[in-house]
Backbone as a ProteinNet text record, in pm:
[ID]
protein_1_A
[PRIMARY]
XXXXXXXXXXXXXXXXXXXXXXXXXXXXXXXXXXXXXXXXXXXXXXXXXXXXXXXXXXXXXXXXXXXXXXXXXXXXXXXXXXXXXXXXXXXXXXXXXXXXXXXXXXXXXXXXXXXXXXXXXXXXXXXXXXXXXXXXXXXXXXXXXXXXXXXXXXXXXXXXXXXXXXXXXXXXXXXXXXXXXXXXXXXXXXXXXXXXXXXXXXXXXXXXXXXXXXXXXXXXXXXXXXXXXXXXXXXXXXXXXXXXXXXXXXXXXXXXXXXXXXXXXXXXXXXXXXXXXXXXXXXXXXX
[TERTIARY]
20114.4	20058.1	20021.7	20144.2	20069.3	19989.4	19915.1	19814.8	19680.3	19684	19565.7	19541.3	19669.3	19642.5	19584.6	19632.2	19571.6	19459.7	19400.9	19284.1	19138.6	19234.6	19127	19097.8	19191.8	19220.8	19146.4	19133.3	19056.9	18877.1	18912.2	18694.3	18651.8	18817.4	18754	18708.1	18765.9	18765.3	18621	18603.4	18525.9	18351.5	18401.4	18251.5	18269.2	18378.8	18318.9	18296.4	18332.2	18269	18126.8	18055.7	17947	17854.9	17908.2	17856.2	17798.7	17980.4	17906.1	17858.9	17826	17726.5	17624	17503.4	17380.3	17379.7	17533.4	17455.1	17461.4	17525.2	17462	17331	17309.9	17180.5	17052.3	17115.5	17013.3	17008.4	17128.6	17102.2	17037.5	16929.9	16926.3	16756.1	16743	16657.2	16600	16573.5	16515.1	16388.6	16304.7	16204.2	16181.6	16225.6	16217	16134.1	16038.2	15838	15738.1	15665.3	15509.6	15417.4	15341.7	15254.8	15099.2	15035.7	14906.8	14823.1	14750	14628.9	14602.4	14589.1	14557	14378.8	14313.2	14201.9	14145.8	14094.5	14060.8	13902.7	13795.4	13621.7	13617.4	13495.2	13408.9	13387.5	13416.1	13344.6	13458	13554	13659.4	13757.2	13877.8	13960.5	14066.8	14148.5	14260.4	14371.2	14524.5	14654.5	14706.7	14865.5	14912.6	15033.6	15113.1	15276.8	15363.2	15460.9	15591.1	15696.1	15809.9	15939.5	16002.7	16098.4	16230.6	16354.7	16443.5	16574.3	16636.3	16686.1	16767.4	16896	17009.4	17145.7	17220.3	17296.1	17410.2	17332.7	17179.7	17055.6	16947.1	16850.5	16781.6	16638	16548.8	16391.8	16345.8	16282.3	16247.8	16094.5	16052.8	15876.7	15849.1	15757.8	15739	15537	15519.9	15404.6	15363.6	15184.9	15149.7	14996.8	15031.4	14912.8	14827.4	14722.9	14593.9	14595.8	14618.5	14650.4	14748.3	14659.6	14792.8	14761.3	14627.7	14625.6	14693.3	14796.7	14855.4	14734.8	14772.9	14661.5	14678.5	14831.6	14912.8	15046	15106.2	15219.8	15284	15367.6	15431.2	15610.3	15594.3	15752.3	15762	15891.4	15886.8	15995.8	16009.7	16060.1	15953.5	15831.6	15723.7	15622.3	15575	15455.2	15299	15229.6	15222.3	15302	15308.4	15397.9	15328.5	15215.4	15152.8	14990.4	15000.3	14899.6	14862.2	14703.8	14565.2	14498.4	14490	14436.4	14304.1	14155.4	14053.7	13972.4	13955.7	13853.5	13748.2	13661.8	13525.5	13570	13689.9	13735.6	13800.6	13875.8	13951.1	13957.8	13924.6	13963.2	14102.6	14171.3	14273	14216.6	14218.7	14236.5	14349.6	14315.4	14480	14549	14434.6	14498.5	14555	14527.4	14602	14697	14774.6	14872.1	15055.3	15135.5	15271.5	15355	15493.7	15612.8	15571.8	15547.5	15572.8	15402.4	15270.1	15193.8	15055.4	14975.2	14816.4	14737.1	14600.7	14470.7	14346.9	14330.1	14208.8	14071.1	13994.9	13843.5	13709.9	13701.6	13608.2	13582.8	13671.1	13692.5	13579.7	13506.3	13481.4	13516.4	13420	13478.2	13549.3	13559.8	13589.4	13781.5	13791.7	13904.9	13990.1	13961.3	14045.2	14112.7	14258.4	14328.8	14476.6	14616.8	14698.8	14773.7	14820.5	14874	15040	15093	15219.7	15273.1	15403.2	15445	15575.8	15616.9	15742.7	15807.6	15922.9	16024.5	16159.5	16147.7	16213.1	16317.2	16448.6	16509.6	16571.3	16586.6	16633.5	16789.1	16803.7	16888.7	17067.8	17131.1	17124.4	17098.6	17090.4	17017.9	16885.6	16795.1	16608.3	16604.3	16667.7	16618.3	16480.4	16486.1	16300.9	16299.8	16250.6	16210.9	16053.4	16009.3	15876.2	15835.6	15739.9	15721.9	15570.4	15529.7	15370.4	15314.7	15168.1	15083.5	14957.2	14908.3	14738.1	14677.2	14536.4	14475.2	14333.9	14250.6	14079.6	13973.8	13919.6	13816.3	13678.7	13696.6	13611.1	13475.6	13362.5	13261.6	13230.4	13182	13156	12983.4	12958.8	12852.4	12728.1	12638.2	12568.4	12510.1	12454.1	12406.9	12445.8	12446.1	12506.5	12479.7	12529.8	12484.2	12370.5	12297.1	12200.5	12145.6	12085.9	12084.5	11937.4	11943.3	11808.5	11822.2	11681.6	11671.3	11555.6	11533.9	11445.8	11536.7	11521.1	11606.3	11525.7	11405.2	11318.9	11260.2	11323.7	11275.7	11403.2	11341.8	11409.3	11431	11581	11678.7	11692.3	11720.8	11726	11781.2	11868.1	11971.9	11879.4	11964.5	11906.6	11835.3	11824	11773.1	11866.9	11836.6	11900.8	11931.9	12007.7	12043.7	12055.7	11954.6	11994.4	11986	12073.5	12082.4	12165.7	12151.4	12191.3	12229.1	12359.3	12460.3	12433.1	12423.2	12395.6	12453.6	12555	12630.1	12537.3	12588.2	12530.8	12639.4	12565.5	12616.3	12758	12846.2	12996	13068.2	13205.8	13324.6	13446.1	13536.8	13503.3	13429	13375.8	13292.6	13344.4	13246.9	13248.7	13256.2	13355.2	13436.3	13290.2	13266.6	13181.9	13241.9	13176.1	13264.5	13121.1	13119.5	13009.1	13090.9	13041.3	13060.4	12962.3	13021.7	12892.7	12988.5	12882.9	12918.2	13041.4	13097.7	13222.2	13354.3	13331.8	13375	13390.2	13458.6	13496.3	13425.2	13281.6	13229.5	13343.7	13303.4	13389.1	13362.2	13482.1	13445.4	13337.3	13324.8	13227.5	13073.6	13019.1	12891.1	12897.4	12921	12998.3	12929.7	12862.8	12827	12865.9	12932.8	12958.1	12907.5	12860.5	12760.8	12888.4	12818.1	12895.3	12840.7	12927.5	12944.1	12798.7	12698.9	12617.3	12702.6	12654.9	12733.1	12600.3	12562.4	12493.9	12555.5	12440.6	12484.9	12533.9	12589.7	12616.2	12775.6	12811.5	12932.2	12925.7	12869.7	12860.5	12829.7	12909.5	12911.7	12826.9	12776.5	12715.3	12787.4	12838.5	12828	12807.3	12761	12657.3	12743.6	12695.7	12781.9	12639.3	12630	12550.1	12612.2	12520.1	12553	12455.7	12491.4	12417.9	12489.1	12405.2	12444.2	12350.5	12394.9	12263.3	12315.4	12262.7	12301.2	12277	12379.8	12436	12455.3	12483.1	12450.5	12571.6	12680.5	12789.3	12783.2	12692.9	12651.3	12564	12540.4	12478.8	12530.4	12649.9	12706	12597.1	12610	12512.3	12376.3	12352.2	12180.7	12162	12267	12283.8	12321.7	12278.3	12374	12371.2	12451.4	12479.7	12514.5	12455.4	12539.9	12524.2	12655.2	12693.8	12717.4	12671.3	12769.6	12840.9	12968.9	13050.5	13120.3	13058.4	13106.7	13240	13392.6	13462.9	13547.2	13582.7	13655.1	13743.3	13902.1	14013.4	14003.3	14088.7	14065.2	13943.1	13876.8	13813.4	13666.5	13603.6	13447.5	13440	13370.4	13319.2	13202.5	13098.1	12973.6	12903.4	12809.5	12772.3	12632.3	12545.2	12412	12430.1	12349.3	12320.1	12220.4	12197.9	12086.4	12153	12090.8	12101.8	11969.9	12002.1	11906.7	11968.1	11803.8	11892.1	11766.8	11841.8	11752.7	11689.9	11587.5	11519.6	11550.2	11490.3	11490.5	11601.3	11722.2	11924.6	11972.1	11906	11967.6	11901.8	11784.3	11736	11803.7	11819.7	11863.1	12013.3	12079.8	12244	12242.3	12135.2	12171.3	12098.5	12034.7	11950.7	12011.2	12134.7	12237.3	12330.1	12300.8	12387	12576.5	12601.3	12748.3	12832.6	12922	12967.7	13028.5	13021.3	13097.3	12994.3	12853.9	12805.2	12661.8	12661.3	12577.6	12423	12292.6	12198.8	12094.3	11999.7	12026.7	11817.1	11758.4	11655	11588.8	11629.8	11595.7	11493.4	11371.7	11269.1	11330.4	11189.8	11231.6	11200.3	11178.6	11170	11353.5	11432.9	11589.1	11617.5	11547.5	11618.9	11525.8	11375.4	11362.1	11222.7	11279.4	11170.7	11012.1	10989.6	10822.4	10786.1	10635.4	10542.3	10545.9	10471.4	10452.8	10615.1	10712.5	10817.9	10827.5	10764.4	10783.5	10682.1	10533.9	10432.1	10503.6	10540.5	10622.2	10709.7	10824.8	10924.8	10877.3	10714.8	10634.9	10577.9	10540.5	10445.5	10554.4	10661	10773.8	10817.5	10869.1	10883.4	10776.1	10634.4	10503.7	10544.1	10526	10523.2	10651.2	10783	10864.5	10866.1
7743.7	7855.4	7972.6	8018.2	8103.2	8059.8	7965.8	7913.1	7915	7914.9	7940	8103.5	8157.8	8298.3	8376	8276	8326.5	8316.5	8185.2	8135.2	8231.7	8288	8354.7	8519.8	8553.4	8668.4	8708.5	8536.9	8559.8	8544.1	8479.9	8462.4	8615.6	8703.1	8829.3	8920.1	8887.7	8948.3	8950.2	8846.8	8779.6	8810.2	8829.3	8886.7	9024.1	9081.6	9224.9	9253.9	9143.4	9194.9	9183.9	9090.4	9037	9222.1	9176.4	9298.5	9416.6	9486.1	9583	9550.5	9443.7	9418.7	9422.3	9405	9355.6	9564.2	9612.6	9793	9838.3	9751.4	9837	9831.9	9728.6	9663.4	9743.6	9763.6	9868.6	9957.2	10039.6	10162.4	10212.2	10096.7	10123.4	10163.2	10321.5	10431.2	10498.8	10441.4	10559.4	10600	10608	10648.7	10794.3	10909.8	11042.7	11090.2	11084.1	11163	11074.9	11072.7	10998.1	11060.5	11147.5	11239.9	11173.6	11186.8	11122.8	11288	11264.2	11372	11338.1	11382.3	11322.1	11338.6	11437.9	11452.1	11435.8	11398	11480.2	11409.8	11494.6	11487.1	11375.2	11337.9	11190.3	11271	11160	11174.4	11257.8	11315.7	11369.1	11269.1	11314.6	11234.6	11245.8	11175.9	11200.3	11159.5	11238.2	11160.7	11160	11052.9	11033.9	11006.9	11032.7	11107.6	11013.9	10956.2	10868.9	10871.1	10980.9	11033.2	10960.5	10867.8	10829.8	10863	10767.2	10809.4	10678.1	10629.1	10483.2	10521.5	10503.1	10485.6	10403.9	10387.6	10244.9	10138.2	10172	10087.4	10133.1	9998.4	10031	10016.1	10068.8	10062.9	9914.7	9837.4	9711.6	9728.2	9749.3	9798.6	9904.6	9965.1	10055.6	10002.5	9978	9943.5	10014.9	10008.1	10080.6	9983.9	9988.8	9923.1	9959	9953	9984.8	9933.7	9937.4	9836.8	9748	9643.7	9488.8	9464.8	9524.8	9503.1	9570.5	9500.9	9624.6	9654.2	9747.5	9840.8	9855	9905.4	9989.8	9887.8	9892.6	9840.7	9897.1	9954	10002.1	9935.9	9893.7	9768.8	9848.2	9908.2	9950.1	9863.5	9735	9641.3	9531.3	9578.1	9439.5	9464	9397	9409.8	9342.4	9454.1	9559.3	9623	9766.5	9837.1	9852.4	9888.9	9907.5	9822.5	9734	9681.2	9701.4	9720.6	9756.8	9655.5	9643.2	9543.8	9577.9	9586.1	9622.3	9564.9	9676.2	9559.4	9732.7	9644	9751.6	9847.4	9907.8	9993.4	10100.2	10085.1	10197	10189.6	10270	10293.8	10390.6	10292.7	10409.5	10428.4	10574	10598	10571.4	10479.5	10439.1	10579.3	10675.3	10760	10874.6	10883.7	10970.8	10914.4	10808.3	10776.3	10802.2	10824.3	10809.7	10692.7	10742.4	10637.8	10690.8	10839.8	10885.5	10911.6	10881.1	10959.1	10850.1	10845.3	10813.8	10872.3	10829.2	10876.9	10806.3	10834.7	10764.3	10791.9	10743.2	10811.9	10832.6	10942.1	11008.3	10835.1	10882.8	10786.2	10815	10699	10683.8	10635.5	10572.9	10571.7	10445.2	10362.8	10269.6	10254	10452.1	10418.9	10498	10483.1	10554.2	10427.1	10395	10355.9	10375.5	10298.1	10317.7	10325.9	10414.1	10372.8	10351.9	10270.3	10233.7	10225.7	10307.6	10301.6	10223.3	10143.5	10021.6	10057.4	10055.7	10098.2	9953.3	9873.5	9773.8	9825	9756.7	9779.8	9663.3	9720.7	9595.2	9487.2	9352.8	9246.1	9365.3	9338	9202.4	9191.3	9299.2	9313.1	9293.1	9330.9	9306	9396.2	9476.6	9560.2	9611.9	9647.9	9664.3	9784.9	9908.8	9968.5	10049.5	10057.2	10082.8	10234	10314.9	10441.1	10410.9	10480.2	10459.5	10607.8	10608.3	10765.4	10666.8	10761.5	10711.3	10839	10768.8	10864.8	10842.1	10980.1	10932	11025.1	10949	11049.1	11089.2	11178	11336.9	11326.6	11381.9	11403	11496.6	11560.2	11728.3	11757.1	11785	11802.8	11902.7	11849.5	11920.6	12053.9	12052.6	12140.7	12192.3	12353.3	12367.6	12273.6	12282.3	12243.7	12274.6	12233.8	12258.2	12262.9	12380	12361.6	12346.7	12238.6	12184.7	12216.2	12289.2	12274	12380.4	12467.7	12589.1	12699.5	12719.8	12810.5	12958.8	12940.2	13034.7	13113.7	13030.2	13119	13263.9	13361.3	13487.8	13466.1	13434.7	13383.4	13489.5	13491.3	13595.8	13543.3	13638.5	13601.8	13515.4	13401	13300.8	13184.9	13156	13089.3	12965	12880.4	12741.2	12725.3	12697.9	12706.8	12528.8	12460.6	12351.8	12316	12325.7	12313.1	12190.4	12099.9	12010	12048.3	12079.3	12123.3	11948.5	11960.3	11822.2	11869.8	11827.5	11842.8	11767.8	11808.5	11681.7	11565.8	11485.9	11377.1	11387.9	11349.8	11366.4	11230.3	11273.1	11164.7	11263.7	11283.3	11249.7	11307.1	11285.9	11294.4	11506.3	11578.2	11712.3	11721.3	11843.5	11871.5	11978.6	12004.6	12072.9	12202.2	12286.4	12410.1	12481.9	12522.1	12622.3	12722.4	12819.5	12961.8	13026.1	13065.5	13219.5	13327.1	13416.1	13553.5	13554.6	13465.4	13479.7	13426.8	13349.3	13301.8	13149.4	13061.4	12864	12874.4	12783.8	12752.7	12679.2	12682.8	12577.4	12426.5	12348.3	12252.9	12174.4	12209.4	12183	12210.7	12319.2	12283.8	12224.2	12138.7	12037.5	11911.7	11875.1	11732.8	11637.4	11559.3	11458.4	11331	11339.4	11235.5	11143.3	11023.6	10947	10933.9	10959.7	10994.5	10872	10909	10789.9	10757.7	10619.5	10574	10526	10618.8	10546.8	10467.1	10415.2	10235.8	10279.2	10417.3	10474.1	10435.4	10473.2	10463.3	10627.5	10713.2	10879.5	10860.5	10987.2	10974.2	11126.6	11118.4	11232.9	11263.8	11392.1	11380.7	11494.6	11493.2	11588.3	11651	11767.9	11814.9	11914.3	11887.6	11933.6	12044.4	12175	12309.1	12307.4	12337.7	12350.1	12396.9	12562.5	12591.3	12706.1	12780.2	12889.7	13002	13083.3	13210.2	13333.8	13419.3	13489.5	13680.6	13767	13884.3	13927.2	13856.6	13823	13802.6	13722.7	13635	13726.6	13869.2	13966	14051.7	14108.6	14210.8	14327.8	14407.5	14568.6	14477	14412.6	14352	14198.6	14178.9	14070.2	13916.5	13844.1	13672.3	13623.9	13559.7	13515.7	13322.1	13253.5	13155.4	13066	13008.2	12994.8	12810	12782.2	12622.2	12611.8	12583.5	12589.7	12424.8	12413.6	12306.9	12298.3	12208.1	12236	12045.2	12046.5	11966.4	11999.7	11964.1	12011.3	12143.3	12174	12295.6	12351.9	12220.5	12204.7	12246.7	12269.6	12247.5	12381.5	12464.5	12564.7	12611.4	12589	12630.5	12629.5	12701.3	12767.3	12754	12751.4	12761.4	12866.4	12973.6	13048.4	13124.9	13084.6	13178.4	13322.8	13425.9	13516.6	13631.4	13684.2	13807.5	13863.9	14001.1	14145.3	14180.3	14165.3	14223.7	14399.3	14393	14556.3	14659.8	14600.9	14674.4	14749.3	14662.8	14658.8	14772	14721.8	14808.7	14924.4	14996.9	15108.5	15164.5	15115.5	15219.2	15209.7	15183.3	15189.5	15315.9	15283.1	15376.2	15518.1	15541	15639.7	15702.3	15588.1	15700.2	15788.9	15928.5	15997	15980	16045.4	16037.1	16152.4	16039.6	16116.2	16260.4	16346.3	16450.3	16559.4	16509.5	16584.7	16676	16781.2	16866.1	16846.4	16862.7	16830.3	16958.4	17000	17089.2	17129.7	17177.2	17204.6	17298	17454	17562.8	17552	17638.1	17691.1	17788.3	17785.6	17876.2	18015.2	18065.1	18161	18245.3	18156.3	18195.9	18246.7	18164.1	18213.2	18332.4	18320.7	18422.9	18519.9	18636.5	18722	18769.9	18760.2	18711.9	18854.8	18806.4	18890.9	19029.1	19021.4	19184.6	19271.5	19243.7	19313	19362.8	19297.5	19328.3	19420.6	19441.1	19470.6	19652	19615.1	19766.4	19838	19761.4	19889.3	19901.6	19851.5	19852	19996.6	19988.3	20141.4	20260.4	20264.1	20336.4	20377.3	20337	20382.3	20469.8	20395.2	20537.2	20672.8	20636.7	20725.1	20875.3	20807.8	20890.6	20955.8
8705.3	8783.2	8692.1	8624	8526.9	8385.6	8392.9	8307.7	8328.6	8485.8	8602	8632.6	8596.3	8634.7	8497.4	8382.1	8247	8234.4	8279.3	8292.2	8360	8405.5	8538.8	8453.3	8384.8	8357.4	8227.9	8178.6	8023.1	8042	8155.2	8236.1	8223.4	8361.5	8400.2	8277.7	8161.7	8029.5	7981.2	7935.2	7911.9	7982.2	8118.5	8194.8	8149	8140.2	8183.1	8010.3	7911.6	7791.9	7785.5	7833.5	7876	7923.1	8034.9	8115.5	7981	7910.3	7838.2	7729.4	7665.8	7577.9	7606.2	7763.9	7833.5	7854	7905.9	7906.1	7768.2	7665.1	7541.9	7512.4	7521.9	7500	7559	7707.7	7775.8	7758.8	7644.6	7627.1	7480.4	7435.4	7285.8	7345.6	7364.1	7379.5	7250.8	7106.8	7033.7	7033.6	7099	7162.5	7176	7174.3	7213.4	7310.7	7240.9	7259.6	7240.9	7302.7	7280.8	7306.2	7189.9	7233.3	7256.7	7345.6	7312.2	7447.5	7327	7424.8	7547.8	7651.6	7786.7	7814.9	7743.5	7754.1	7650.5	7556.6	7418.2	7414.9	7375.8	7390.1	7281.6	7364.7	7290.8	7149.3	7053.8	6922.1	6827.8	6899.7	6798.2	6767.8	6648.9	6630	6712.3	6709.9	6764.9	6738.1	6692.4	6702.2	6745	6736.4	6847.9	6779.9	6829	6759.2	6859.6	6811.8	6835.1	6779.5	6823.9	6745.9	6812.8	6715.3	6752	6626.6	6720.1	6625.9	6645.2	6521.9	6560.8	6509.5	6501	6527.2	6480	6379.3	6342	6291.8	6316.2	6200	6150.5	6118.7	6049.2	6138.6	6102.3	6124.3	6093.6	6175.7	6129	6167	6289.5	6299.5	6372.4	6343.6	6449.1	6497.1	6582.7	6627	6752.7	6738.5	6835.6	6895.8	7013.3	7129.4	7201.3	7182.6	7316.1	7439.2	7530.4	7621.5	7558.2	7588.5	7505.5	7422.9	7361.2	7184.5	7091.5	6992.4	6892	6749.5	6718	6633.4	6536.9	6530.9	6430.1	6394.4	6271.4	6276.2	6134.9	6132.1	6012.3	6016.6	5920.8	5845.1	5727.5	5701.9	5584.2	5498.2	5503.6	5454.2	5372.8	5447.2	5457.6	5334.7	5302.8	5195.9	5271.9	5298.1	5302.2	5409.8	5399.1	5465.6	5598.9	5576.7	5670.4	5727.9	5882	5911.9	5989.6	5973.8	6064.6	6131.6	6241.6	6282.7	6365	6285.3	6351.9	6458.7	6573.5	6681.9	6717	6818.3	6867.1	6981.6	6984.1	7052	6998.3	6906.8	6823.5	6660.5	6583.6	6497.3	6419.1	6317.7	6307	6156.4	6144.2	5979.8	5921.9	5829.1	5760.5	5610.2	5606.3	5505.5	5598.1	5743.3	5790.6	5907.8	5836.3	5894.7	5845.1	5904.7	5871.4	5976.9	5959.6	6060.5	6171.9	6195.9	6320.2	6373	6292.6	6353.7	6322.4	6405.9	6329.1	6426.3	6379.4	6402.4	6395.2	6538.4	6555.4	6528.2	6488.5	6463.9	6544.8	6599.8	6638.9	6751	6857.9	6952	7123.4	7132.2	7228	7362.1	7449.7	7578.3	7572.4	7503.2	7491.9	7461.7	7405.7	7353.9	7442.7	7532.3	7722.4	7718.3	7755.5	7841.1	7809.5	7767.2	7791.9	7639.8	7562.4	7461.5	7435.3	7386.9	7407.4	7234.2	7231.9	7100.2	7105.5	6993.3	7015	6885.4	6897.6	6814.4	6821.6	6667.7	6670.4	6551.8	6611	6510.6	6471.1	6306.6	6230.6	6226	6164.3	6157.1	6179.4	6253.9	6341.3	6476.3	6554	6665.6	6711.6	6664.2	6648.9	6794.9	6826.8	6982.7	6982.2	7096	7083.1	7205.1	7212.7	7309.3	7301.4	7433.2	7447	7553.3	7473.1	7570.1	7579.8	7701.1	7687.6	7728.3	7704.9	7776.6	7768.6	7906.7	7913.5	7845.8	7798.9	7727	7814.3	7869	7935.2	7866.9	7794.1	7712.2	7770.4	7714.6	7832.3	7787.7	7855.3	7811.2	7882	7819.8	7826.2	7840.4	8014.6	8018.1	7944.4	7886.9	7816.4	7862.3	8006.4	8104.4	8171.1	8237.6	8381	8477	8612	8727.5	8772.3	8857.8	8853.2	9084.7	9125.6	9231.1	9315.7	9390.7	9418.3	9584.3	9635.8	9790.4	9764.2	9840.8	9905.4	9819.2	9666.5	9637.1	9606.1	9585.9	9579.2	9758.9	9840	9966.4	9964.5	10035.9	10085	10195.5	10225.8	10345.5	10453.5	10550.8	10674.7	10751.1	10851.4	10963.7	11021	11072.7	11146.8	11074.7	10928.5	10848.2	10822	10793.9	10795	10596	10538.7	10422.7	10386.9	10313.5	10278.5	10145.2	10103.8	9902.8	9875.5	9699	9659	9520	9500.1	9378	9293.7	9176.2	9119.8	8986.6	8915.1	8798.1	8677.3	8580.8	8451.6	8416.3	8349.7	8389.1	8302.3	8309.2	8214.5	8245.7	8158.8	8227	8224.8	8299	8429.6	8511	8676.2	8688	8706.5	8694.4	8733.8	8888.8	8898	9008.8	9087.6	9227.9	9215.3	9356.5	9335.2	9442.6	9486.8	9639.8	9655.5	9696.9	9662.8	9661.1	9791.3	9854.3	9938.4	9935.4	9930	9842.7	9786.2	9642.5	9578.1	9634.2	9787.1	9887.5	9878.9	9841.5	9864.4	10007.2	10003.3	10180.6	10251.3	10359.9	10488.5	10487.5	10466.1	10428.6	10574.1	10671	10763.5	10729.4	10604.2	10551.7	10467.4	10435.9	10260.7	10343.9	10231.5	10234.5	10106.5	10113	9972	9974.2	9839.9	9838.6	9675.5	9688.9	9638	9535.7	9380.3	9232.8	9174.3	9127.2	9067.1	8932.1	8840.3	8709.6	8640.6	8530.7	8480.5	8374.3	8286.5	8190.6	8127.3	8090.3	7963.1	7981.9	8191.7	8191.1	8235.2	8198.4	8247.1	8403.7	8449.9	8624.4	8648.3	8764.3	8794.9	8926	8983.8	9096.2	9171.7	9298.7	9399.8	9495.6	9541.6	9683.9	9761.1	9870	9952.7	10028.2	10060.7	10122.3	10274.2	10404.9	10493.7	10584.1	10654.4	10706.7	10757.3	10868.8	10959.8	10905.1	10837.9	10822.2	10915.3	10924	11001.2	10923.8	11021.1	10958.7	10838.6	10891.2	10796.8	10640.2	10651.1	10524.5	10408.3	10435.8	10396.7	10412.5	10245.6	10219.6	10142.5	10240.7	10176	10121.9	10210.5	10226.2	10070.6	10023.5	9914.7	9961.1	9919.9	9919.3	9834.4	9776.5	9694.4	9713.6	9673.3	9677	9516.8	9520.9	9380.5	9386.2	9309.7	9285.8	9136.8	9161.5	9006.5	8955.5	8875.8	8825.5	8678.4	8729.5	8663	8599.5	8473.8	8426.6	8381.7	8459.1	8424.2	8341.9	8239	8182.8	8062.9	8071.7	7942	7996.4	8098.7	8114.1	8213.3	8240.6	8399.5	8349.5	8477.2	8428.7	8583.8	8588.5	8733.1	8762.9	8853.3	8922.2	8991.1	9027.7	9115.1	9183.7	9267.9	9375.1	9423.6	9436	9440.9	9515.1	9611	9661.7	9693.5	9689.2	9751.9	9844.1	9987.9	10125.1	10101.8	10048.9	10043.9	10104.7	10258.7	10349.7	10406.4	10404.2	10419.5	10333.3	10207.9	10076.7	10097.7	10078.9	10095.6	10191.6	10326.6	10449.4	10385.8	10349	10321.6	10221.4	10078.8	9989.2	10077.9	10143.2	10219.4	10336.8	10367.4	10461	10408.1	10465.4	10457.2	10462.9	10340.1	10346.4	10464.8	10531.5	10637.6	10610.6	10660.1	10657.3	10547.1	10481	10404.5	10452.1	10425.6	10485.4	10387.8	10442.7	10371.7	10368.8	10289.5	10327.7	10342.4	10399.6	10451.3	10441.9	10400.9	10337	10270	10282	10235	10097.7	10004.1	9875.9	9906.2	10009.9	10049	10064.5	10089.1	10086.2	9977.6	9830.5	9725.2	9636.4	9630.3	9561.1	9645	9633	9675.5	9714.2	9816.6	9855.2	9791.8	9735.2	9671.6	9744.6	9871	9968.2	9934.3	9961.1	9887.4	9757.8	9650	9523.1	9516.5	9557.5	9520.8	9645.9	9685.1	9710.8	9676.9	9612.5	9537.6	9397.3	9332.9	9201.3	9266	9379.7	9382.1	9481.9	9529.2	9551.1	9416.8	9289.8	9152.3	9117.7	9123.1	9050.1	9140.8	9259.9	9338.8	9306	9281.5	9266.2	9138.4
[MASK]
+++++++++++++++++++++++++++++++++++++++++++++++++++++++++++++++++++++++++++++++++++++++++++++++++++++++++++++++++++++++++++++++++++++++++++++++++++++++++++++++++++++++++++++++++++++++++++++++++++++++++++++++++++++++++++++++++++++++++++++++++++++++++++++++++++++++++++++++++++++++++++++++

């Protein structure tokens, strides 16, 4: 009986050594940081930084992946230390590389998607852990926005407003906003029209303005309407139509300020009519 109870006691051992060997295992994290640009413009370079720290070993690879292609691989055991593995999506410069850092060259659209840095460590474990960042490369519209409808008519209460905000073409696509008088419209005159793609892969996309204008809509005889086009923090650039009602503006600047007296007086108030003068000239001879 107690051979069976030993028996049982050296299994329970036994698993729960199990056990914390599978959470050491899960806890081998040297990974820190994975910096990768989240935006960074077509045609620049770019790096991308992977700090770790290993512990009780050694460095056996540190590699880095485009998706599921690896790119990068630095062994500092290996001859060569460091391998490049080239394809038609990314380039790395191999003179501005280290353990912790490389760089890509003047990267296109091609080189948007997920980058993943792997940190292996060396005999006798071989652990392996993995951090990732997406990267989406920007293109930065060349042009403002641009606004298409009846923009040259002079609008008036009761006038129907139909305009077409049209961005340049970018990636991603440009965000677009109408403005009346300095004002975000109601999204009830908003029309959205669906993003075009040209072959390039560049997106364009449109937002439509319509609506009846009202006496509202004409501060001190002006309107304004604006379309603003924005990419995250990197892009803002604007279209705008703009008038000023004549007729509105004149009578505003031409009203009198309340409470001010105006004043109507003849120059006869201030200086002395002739027949007076031409009498105390001959009252003097006289005396």
């Amino acid at each position: 009986m107690a051979s069976k109870e030993g028996s049982t006691t050296a299994m329970c051992t036994s698993l729960v050594f199990l056990l914390i060997l599978q959470g050491a295992a899960s806890l081998f994290t040297p990974v820190k940081e994975v910096i990768v640009p989240p935006h960074p413009v077509r045609h620049s370079n770019v790096t991308l930084e992977c700090h770790y720290e290993i512990v009780n070993a050694e460095l056996y690879a540190l590699k880095w992946y485009h998706d599921e292609l690896e790119i990068y691989r630095y062994s500092p055991k290996e001859d060569p230390r460091i391998l490049i593995n080239p394809n038609d999506k990314v380039e790395v410069i191999e003179s501005e590389t280290s353990p912790e850092k490389i760089t890509l060259k003047e990267v296109d659209l091609t080189a948007a998607g997920t980058y993943t840095c792997e940190v292996n460590s060396d005999w006798p474990d071989f652990k392996s852990h993995t951090m990732s960042r997406n990267m989406t490369v920007v293109v930065i519209p060349e042009e403002q926005p641009n606004i298409e409808g009846e923009v040259n008519a002079h609008y008036a209460v009761g006038d129907m407003v139909n305009l077409k905000c049209i961005a340049a073409p970018s990636i991603p696509a440009a965000a677009l906003v109408w403005l009346i008088n300095d004002r975000e419209a109601d999204e009830e005159y908003l029309t959205h029209y669906e993003k075009q793609k040209y072959a390039d892969g560049l997106l364009v996309s449109s937002l439509g303005l319509s609506f009846q204008l009202e006496k509202k809509d004409f501060i001190n005889g002006e309107l304004k309407l604006k379309c603003t086009a924005t990419i995250a923090a990197l892009y803002r650039s604007s279209d705008e139509h703009s008038q000023q009602d004549t007729a509105i503006a004149t009578e505003v600047r031409e009203r009198p300020t309340e409470g001010s007296l105006v004043k109507t007086g003849s120059a006869s108030q201030n200086v002395l009519g002739l027949p007076v003068l031409a009498a105390l000239v001959l009252a003097n001879l006289l005396w």
